[in-house]
C-alpha positions in Angstrom: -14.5 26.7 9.0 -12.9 24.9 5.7 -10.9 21.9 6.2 -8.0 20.4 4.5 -7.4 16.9 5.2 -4.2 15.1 5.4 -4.7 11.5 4.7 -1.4 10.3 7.2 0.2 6.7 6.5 1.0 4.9 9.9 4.3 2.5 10.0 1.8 -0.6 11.6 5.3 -1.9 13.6 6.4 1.1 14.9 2.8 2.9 15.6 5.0 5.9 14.2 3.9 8.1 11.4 5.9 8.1 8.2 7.5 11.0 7.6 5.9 12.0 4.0 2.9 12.5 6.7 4.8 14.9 8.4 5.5 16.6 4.9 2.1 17.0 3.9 0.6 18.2 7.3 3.4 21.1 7.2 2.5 21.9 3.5 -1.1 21.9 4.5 -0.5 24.1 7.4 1.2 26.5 4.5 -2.0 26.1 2.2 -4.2 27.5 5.5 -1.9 30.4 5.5 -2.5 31.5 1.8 -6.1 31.1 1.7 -5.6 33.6 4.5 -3.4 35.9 2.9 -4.7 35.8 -0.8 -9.0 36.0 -0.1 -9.1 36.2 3.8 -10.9 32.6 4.0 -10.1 30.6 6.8 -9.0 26.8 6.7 -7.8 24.6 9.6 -5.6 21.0 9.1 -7.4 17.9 9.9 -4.9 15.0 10.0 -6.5 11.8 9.7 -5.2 8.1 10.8 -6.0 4.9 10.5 -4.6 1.8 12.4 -5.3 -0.2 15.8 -3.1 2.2 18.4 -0.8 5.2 17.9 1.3 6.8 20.6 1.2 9.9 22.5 4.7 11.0 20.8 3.7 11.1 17.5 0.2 13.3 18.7 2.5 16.1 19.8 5.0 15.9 16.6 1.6 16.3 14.3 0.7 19.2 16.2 4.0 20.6 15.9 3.9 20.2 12.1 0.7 21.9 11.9 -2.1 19.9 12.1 -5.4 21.4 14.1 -7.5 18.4 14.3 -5.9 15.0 14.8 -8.9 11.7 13.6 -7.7 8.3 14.3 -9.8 5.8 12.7 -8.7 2.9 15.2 -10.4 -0.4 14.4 -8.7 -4.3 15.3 -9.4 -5.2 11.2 -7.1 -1.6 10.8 -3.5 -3.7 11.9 -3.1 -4.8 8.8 -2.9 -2.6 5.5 -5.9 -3.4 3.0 -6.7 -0.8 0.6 -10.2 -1.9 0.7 -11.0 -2.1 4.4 -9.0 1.3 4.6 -11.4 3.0 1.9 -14.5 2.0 3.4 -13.0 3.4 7.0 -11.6 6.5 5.5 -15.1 6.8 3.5 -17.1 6.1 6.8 -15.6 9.6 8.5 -15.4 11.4 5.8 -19.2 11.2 5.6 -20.1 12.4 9.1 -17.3 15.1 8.7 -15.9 16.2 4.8 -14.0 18.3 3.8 -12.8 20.8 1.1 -9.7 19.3 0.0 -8.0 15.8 0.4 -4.0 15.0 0.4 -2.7 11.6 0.4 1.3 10.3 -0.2 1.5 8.9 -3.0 3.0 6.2 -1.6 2.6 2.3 -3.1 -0.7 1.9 -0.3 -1.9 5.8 -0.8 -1.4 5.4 -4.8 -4.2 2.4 -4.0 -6.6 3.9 -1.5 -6.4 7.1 -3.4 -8.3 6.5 -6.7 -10.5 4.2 -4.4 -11.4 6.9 -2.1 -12.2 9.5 -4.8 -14.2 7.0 -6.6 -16.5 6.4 -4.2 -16.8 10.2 -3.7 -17.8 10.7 -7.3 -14.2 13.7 -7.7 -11.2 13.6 -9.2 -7.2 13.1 -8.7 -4.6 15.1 -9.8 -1.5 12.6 -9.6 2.2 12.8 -8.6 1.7 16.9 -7.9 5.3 18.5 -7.3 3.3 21.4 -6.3 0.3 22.8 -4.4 -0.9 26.1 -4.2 -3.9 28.6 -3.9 -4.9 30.8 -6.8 -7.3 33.7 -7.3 -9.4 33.0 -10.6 -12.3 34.9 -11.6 -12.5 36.5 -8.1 -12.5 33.0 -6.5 -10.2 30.8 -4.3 -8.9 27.9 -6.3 -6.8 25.2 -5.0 -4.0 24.4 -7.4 -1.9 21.3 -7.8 0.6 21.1 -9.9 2.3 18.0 -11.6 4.2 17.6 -15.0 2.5 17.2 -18.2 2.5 13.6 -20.3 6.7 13.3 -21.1 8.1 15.8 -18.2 8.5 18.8 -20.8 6.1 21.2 -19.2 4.2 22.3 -15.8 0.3 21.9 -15.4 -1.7 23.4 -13.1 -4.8 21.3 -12.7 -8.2 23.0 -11.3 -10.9 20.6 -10.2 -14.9 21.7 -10.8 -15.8 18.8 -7.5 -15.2 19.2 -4.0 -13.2 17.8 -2.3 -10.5 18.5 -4.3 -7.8 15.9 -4.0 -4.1 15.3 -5.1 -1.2 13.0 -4.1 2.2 13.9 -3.0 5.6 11.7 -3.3 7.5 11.5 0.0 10.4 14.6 0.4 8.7 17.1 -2.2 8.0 19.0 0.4 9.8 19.9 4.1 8.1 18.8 7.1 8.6 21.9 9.7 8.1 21.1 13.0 8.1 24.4 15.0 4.5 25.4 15.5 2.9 23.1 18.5 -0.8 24.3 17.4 -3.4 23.3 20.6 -5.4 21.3 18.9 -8.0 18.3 19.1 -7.6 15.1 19.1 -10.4 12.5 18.8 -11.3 8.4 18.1 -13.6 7.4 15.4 -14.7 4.0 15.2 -16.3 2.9 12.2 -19.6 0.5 12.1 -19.8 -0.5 8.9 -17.0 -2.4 7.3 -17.0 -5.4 5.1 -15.1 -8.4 5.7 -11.8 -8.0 4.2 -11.3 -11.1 1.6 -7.5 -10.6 2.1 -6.1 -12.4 5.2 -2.2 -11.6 5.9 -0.8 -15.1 6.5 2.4 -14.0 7.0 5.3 -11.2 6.7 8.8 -12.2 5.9 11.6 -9.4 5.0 14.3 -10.7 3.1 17.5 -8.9 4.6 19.4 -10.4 1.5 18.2 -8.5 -1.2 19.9 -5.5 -2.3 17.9 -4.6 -5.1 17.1 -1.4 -3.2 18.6 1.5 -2.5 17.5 3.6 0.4 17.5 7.8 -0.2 15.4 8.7 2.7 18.4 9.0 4.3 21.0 9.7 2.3 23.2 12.7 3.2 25.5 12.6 0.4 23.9 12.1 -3.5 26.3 11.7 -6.1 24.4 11.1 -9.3 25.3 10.0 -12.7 24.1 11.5 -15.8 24.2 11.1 -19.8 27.2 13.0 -20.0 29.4 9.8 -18.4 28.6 7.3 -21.0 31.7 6.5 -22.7 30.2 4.0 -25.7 27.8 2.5 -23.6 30.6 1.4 -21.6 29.9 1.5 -17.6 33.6 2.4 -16.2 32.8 5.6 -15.0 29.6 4.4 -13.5 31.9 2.0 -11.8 34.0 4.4 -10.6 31.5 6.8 -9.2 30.3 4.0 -7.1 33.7 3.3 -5.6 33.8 7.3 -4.8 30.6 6.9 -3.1 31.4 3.6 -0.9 35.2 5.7 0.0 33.0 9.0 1.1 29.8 6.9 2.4 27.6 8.4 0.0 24.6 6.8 -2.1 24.6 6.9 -6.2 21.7 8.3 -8.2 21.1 8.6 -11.8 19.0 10.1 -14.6 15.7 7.9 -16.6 18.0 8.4 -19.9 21.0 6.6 -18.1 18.3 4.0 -16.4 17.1 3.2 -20.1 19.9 2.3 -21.8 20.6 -0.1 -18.6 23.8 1.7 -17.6 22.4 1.7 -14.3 19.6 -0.2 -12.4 15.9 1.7 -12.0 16.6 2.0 -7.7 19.0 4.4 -8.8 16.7 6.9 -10.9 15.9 9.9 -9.5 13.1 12.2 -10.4 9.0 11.8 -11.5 9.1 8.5 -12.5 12.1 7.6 -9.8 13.0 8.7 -6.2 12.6 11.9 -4.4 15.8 12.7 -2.4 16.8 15.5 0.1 20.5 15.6 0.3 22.5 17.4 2.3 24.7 17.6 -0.4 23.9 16.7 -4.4 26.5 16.5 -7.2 24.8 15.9 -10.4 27.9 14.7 -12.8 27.3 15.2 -16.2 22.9 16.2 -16.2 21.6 18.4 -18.3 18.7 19.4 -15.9 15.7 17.7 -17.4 12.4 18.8 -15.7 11.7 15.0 -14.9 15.0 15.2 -13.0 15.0 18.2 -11.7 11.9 17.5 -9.9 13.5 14.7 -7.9 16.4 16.5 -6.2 15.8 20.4 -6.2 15.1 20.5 -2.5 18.4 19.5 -1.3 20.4 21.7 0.7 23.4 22.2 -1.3 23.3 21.4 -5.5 26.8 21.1 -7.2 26.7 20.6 -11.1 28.9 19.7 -13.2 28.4 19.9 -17.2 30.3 21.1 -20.1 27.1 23.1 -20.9 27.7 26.2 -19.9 23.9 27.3 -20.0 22.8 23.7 -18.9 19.5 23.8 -17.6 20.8 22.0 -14.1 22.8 25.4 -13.3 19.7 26.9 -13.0 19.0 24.8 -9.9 22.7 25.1 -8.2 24.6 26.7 -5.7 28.0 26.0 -7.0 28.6 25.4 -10.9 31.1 24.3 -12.3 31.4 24.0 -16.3 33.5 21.2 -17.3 33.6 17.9 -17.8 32.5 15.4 -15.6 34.3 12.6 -16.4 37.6 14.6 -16.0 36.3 15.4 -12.0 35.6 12.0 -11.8 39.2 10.6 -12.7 40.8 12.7 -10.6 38.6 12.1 -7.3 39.1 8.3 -8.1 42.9 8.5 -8.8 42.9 10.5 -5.3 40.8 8.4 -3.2 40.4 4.8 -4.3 43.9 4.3 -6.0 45.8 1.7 -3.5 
């Protein structure tokens, strides 16, 4: 039986998983189900942890997003995040049980233990994938990331000639689904052979104060600013899209073009080289639909666009278009809800 393995990120507080985990297990879980469909080959999920404890809670939720087999890597040194010690564990199972393919978060640790990892297993990466699939060539499975080209103008689909094949994943590409309670095992592997970790956590402070960033993992409500509101490089309808958002409790996103020309700060930026969001609902405001956009915020539920463009390319990724302009919308919603 193949395997495709999950590399899972544990919040080390909480002894929760992160939810990109989730998100990858569940896309896994889909992969297993091609494989079946396309060439009749047969792959389970192996989700694999590393820490010092994990609850009962979070066992059951990784079953219910697909996973077959359940590793955790428990170890004391494991308590603390060190993308060293964290290889060598990963590296240490792996060994005694590989697999065919490998998919981390590509999250700030798993963009670290990722390159580390495939190192020492002599494959490669494919990076920042906004896509994974299984493809028939030349009467063979392939697995088949996908991630934009150098510049966001075009798709790649990257096949690798080593085993395992690996890629990372940013959090809320994909929808963790939570509805198929697979029986599976669970099991604690304990590895032998790490090094002392030359990094020593001396202490962890969080500074409540700063607002430099903006969370999206949560955000219900996106209301993001484009290109088509800059007014002479002046910000006033920047400004008053952010006083819309505080009066409807919604968050404020915006395009790398706007970022650049420092209209708005990078936290906002959404898409490849920005945040992922998943928004209940998302009003683009004057976006032409870029792919490096695009592939930011096309899974939220519902996608409003607004664009004098009538064949803009963000209409192709709405469910409610409306071709005007956005600074027009935007006057009136402010005259109607923040004028005193």
């Amino acid at each position: 039986m193949k395997k495709i393995s999950v590399y899972c990120e544990l919040d080390l507080k909480t002894k929760k998983l992160k939810d990109v985990s989730y998100e990858l297990i569940s896309k896994a879980y889909e992969l297993t189900q091609s494989a079946f469909e396309l060439k009749q080959e047969e792959y389970i999920v192996e989700a694999i942890i590393l820490g010092d404890s994990i609850n009962d809670e979070t066992v059951h939720k990784m079953h219910c997003a697909g996973a077959n087999n359940i590793v955790f890597i428990k170890e004391k040194c494991l308590e603390n995040f060190s993308q060293t010690v964290y290889s060598q564990a990963f590296i240490e199972y792996f060994q005694t049980a590989p697999s065919e393919i490998i998919i981390f978060p590509a999250t700030p640790s798993g963009r670290m233990v990722a390159p580390r990892i495939t190192t020492m297993l002599d494959t490669g990466l494919v990076a920042d994938c906004t896509g994974l699939d299984f493809i028939i060539r030349e009467n063979k499975l392939n697995f088949a990331p996908t991630r934009p080209t150098f510049g966001s103008e075009l798709m790649a689909t990257i096949l690798s000639k080593k085993n395992p094949q690996c890629a990372t994943v940013r959090p809320q590409t994909f929808i963790a689904d939570f509805n198929k309670n697979i029986q599976g095992e669970y099991k604690e592997f304990y590895p032998t052979a790490l090094e002392e970790n030359r990094i020593r956590l001396l202490k962890s402070v969080l500074d409540e104060n700063h607002s430099g960033v903006i969370d999206f993992s949560n955000a219900k409500i996106v209301l993001a600013a484009g290109y088509g509101l800059c007014e002479a490089k002046s910000r006033i309808y920047f400004e008053k899209l952010e006083e819309i958002a505080k009066k409807i409790g919604a968050t404020v996103g915006s395009t790398r073009k706007v970022v650049d020309m420092g209209l708005m700060p990078h936290e906002t930026q959404i898409g490849l080289t920005g945040t992922t969001v998943v928004a209940d609902l998302y009003i683009a405001f004057g976006i032409s639909g870029a792919l490096q956009h695009t592939c930011g915020m096309k899974n939220s539920k519902i996608i409003v666009g607004i664009n004098t463009d009538n064949n803009a390319e963000i209409f192709n990724y709405c469910d409610y278009k409306i071709v005007t302009d956005a600074k027009a919308i935007i006057d009136e919603l402010h005259f109607k809800l923040c004028a005193e």
